[in-house]
C-alpha positions as CSV (number, residue, x, y, z in Angstrom):
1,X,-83.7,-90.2,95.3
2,X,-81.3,-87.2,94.5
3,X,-81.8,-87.9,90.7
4,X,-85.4,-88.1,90.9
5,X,-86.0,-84.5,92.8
6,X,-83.2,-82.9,90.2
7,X,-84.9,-84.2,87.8
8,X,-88.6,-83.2,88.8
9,X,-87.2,-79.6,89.3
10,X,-85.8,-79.4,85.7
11,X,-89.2,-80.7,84.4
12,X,-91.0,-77.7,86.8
13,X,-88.4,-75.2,85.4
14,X,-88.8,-76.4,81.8
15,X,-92.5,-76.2,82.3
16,X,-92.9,-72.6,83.4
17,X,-91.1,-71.5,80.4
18,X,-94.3,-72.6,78.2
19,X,-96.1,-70.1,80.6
20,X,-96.8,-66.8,78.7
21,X,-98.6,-64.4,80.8
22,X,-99.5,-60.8,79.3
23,X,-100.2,-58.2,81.7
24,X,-102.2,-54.8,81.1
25,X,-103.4,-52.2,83.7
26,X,-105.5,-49.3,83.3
27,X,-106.0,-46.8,85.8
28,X,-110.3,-46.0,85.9
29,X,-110.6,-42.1,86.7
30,X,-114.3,-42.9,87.3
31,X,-113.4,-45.2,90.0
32,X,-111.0,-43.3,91.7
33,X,-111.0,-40.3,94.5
34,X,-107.9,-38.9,94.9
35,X,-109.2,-36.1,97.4
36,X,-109.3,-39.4,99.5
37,X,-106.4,-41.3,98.3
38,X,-108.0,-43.8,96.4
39,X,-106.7,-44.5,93.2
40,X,-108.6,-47.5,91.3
41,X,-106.7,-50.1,88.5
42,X,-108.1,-52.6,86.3
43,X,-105.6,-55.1,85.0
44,X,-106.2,-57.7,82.3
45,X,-104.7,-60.7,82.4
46,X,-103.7,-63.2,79.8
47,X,-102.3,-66.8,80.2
48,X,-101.1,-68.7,77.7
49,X,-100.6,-72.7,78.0
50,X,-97.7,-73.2,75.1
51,X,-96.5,-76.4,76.6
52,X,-97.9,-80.1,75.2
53,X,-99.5,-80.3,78.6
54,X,-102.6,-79.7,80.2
55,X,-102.4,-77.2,83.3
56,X,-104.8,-75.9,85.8
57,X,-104.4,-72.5,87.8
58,X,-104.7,-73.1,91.8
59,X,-103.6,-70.5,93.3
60,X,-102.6,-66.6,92.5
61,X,-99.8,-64.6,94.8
62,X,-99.4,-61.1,94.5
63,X,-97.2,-58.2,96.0
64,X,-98.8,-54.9,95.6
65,X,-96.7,-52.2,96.4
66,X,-98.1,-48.3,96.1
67,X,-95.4,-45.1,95.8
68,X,-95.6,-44.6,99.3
69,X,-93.8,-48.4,100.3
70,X,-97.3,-50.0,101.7
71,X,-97.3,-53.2,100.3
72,X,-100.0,-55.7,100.3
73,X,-100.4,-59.5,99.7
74,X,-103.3,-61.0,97.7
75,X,-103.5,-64.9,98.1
76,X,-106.3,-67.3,97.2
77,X,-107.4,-69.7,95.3
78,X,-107.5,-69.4,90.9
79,X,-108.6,-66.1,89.6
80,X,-112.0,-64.4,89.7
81,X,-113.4,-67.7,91.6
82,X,-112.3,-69.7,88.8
83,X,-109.8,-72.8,88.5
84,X,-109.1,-72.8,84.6
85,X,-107.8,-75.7,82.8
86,X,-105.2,-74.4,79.8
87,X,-104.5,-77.4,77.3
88,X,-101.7,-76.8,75.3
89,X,-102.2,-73.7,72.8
90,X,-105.0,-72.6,74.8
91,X,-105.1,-69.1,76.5
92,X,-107.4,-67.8,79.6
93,X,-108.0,-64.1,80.0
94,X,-110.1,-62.3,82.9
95,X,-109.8,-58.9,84.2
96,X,-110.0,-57.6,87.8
97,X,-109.0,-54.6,89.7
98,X,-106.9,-53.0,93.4
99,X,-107.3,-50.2,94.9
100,X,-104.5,-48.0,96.2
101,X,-104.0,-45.3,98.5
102,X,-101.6,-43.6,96.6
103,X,-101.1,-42.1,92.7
104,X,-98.7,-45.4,91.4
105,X,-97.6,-48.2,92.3
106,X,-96.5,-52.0,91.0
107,X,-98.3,-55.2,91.1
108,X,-96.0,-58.3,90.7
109,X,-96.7,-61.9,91.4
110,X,-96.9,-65.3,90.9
111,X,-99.6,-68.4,89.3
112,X,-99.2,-72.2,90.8
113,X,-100.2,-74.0,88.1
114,X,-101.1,-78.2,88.5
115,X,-100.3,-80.5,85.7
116,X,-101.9,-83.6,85.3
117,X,-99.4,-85.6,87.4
118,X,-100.3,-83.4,90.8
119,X,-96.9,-81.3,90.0
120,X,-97.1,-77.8,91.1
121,X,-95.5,-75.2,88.5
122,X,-94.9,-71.7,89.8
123,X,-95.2,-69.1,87.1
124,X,-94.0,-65.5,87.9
125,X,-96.2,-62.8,86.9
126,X,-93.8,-59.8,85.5
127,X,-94.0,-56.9,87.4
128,X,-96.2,-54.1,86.2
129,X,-96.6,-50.0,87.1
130,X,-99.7,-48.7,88.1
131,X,-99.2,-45.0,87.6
132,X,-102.2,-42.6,87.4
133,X,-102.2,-39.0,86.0
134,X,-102.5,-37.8,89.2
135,X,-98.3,-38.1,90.3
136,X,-96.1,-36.6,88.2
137,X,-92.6,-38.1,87.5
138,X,-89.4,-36.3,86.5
139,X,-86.5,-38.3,84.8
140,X,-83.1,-37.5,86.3
């Protein structure tokens, strides 16, 4: 039984690695209201199946985090109400948004991903800034 789960895991580890997920935020001005402390992001969002099996998003986890140490925790089922099946070589790309309450912050996270066997794959999302023109930063 040992053998089996070590095996499954290297399988699931070997799996993720054929995961390619591109991340871009841009902070909307138009959006935004810093007089209130809103600050509005829209992040695009690029997955890329590069594996020689089928997956399918089921769930999305992510950490917001603003300059000011309030973090948040987004969980839910697929993206944008969507549950996309990536066959190999194929990407899916959406775009959504968050809303902070103060000038930057990071977004990291994480995409369970279903292959056709029922095993769950977990795919870290690389952390990502979210800074606005509206906080200055100094390099020491």
């Amino acid at each position: 039984m040992y053998e089996k789960m070590n095996k499954d895991m290297k399988e699931i580890r070997l799996a993720a690695k054929f995961i390619k997920i591109d991340t871009e935020p841009v902070y909307i001005d138009e959006e935004s209201e810093p007089d209130n402390n809103q600050y509005f992001w829209a992040y695009h969002i690029t997955i890329l199946n590069q594996g020689n099996k089928k997956v399918t998003l089921r769930h999305r986890h992510w950490t917001i985090t603003d300059s000011n140490g309030m973090e948040n925790k987004i969980n839910g089922k697929g993206v944008i109400g969507k549950q996309p099946d990536l066959n190999p070589g194929e990407s899916f790309s959406y775009t959504s948004g968050a809303m902070l309450n103060a000038p930057s912050g990071i977004m990291k996270g994480a995409y369970d991903l279903e292959t056709p066997d029922g095993k769950i794959i977990t795919v870290d999302i690389p952390a990502f800034s979210l800074d606005s023109p509206h906080e200055s930063r100094v390099l020491s």
